[in-house]
Biopython code that builds the backbone (N, CA, C, O; Angstrom):
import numpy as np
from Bio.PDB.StructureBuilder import StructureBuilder

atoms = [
    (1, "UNK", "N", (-1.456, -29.626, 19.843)),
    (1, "UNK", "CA", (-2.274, -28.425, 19.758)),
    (1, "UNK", "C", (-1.447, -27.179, 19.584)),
    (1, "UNK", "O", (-0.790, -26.733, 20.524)),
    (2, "UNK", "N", (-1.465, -26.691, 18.565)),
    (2, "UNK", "CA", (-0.795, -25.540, 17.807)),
    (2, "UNK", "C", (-1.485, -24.254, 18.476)),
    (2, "UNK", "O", (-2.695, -24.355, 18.681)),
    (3, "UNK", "N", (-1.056, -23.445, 18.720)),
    (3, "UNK", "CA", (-1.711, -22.267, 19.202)),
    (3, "UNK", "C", (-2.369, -21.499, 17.885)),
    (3, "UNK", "O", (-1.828, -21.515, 16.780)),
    (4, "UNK", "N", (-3.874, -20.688, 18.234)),
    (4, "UNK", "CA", (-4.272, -20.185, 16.665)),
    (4, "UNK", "C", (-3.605, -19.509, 15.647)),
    (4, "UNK", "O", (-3.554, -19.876, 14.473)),
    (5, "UNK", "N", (-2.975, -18.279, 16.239)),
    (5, "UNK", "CA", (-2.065, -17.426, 15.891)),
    (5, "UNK", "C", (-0.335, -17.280, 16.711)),
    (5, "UNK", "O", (0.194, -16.610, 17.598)),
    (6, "UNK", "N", (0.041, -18.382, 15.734)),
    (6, "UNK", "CA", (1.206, -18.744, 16.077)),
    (6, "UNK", "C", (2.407, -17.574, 15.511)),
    (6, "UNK", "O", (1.966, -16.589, 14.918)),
    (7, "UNK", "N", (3.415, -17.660, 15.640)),
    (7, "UNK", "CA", (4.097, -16.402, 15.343)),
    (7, "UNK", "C", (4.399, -16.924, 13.400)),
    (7, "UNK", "O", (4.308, -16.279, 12.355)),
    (8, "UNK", "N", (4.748, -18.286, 13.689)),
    (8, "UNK", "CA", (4.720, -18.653, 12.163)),
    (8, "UNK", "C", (4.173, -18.311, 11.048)),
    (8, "UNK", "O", (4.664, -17.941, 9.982)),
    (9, "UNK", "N", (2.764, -18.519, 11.503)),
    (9, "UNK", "CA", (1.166, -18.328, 10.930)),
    (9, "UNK", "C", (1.375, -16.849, 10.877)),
    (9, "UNK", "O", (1.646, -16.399, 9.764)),
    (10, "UNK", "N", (1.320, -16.255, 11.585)),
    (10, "UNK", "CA", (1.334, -14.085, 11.283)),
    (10, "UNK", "C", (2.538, -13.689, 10.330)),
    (10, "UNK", "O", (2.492, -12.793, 9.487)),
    (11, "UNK", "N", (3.793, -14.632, 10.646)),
    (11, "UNK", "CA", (4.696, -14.390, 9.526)),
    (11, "UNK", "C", (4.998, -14.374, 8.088)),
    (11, "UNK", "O", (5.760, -13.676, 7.419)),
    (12, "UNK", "N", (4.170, -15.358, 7.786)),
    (12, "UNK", "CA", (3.864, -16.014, 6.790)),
    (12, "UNK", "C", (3.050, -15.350, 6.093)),
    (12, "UNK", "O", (3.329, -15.062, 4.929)),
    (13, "UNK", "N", (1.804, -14.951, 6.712)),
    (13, "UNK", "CA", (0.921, -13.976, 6.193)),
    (13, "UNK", "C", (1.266, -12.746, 6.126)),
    (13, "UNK", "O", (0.678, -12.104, 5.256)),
    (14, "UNK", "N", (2.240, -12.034, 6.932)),
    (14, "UNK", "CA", (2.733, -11.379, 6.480)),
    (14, "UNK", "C", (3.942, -10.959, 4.980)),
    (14, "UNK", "O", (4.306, -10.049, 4.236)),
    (15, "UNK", "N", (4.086, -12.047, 5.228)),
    (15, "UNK", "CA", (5.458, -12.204, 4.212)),
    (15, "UNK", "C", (4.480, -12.177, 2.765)),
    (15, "UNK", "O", (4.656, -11.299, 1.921)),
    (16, "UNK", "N", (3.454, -13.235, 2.606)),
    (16, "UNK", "CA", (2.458, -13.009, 1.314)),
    (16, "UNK", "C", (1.983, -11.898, 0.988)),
    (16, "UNK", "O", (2.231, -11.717, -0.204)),
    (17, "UNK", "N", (1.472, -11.122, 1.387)),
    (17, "UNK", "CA", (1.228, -9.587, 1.742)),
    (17, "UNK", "C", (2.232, -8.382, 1.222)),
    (17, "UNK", "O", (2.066, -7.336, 0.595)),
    (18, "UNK", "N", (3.548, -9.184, 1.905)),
    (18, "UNK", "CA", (4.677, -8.063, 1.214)),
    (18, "UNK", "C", (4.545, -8.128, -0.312)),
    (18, "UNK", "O", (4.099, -7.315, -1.121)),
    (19, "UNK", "N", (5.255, -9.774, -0.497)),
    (19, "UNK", "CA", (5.392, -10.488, -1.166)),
    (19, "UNK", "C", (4.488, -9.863, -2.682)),
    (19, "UNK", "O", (4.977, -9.452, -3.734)),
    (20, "UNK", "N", (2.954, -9.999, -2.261)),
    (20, "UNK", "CA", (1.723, -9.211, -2.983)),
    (20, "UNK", "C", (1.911, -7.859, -3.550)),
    (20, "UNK", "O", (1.499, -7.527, -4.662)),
    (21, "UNK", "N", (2.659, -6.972, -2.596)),
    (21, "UNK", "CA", (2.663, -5.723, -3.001)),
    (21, "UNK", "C", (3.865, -5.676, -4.056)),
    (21, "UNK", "O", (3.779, -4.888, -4.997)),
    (22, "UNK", "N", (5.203, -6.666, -3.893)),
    (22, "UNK", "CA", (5.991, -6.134, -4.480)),
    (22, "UNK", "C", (5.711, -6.719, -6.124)),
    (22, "UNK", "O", (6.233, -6.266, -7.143)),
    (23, "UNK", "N", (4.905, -7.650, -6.042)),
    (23, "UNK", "CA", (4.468, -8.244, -7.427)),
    (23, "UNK", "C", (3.422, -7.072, -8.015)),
    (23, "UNK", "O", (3.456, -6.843, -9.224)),
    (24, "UNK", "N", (2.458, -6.302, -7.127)),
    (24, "UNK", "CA", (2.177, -5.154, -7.895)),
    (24, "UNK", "C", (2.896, -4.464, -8.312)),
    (24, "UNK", "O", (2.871, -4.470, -9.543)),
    (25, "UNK", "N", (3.574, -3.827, -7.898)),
    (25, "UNK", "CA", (4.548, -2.999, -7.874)),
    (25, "UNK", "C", (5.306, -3.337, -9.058)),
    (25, "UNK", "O", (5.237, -2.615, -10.053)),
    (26, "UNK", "N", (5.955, -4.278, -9.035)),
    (26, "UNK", "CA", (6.760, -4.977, -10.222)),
    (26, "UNK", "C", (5.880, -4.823, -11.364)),
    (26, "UNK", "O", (6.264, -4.192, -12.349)),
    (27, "UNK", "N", (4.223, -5.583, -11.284)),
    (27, "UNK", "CA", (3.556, -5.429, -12.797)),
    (27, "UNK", "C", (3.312, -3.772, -12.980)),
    (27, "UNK", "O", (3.574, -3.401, -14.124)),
    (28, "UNK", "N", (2.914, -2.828, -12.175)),
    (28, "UNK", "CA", (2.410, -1.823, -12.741)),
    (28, "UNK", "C", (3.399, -0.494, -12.811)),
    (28, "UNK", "O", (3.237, 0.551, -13.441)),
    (29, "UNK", "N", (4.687, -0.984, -11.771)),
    (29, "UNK", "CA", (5.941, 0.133, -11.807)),
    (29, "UNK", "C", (5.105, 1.440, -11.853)),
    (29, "UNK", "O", (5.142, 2.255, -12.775)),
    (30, "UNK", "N", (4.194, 1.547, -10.511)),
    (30, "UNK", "CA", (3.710, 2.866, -10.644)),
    (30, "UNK", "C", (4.586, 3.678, -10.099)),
    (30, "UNK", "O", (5.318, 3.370, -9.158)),
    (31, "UNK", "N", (4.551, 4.995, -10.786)),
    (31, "UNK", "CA", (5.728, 6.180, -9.453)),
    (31, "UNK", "C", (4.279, 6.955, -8.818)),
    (31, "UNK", "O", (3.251, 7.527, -9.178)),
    (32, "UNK", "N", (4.943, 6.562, -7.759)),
    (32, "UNK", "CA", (3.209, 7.126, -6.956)),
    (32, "UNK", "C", (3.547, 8.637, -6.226)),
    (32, "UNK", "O", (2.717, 9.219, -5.527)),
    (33, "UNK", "N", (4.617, 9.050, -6.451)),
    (33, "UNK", "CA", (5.012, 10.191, -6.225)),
    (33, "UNK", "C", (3.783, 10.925, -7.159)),
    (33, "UNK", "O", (2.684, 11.364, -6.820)),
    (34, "UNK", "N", (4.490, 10.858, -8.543)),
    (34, "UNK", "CA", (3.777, 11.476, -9.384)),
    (34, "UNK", "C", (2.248, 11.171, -9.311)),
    (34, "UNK", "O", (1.431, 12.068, -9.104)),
    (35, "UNK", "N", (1.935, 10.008, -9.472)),
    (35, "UNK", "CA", (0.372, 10.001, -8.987)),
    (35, "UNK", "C", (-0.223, 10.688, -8.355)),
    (35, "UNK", "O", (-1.195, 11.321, -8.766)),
    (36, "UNK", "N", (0.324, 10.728, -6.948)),
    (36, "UNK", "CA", (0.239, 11.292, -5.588)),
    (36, "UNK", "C", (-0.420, 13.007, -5.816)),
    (36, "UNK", "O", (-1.500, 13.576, -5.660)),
    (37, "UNK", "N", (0.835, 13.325, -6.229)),
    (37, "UNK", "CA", (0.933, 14.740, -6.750)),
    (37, "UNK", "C", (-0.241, 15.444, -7.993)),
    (37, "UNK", "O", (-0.744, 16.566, -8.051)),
    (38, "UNK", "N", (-0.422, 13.932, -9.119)),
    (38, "UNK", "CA", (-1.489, 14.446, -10.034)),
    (38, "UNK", "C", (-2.857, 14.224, -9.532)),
    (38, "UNK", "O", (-3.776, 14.651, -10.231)),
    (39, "UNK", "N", (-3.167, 13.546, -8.289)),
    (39, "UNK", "CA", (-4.515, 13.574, -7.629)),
    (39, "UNK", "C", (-4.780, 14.805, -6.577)),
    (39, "UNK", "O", (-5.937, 15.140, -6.324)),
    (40, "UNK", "N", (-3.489, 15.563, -5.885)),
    (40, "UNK", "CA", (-3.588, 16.259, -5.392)),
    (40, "UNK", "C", (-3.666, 17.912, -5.704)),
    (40, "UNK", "O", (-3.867, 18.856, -4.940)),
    (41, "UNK", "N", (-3.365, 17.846, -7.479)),
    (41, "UNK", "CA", (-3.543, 18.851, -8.358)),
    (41, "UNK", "C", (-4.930, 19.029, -8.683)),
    (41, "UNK", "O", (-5.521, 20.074, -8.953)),
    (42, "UNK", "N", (-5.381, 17.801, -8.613)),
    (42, "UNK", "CA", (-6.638, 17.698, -9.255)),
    (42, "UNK", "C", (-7.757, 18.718, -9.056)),
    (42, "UNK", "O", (-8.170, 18.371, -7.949)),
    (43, "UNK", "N", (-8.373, 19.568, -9.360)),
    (43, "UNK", "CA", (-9.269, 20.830, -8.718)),
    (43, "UNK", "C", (-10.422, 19.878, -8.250)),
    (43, "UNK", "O", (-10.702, 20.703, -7.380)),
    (44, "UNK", "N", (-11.023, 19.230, -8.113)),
    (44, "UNK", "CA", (-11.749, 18.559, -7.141)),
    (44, "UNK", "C", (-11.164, 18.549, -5.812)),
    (44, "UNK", "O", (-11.775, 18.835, -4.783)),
    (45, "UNK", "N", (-10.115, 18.251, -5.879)),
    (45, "UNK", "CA", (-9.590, 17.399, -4.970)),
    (45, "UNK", "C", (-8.795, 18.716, -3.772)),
    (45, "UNK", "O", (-8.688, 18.597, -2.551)),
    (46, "UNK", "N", (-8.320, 19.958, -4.679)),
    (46, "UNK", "CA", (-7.842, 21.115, -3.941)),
    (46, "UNK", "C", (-8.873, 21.919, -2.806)),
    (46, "UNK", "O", (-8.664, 22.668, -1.853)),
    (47, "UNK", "N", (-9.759, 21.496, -3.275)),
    (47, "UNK", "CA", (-10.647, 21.723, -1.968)),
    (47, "UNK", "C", (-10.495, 20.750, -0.784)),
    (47, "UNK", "O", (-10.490, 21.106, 0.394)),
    (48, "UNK", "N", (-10.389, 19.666, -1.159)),
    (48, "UNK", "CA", (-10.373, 19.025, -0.076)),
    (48, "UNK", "C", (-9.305, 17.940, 0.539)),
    (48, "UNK", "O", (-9.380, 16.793, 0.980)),
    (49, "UNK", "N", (-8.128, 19.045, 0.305)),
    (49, "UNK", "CA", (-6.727, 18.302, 0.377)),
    (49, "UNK", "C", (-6.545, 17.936, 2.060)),
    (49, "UNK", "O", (-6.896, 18.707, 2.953)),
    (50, "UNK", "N", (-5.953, 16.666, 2.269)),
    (50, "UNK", "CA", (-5.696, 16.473, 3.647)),
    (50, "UNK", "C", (-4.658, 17.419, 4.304)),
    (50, "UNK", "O", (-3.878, 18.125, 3.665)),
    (51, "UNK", "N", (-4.750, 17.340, 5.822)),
    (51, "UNK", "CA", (-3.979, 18.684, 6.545)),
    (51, "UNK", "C", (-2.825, 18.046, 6.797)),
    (51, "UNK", "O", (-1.897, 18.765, 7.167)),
    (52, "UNK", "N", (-2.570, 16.560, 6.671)),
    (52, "UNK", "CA", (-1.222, 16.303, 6.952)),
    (52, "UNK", "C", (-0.774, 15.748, 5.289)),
    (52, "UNK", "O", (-1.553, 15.068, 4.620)),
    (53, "UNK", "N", (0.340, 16.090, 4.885)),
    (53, "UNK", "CA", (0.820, 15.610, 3.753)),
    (53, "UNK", "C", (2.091, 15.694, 3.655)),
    (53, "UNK", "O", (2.662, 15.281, 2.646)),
]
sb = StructureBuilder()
sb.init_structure("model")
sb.init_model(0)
sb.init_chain("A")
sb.init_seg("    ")
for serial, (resi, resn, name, xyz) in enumerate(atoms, 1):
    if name == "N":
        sb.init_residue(resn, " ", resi, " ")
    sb.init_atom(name, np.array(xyz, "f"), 0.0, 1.0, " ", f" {name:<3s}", serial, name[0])
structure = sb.get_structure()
């Protein structure tokens, strides 16, 4: 009897997860700086910019 959430089991899923992001990352090579920055230009969006940034 394996415990449910074994440290293995959370690792693992964690690791796929990373794993996930860096394969986005890799296909879409976004610079999210710039993103970041062109959503926060956005005049919609200057109204309602968050207070921490």
């Amino acid at each position: 009897g394996q415990p449910a959430l074994s440290p293995v089991a959370i690792f693992s899923q964690l690791g796929s997860l990373y794993t996930l992001a860096i394969l986005l990352y890799l296909m879409f090579k976004v610079d999210w700086t710039k993103t970041m920055h062109r959503w926060l230009d956005h005049p919609a969006l200057r109204r309602h910019k968050p207070e921490v940034l």
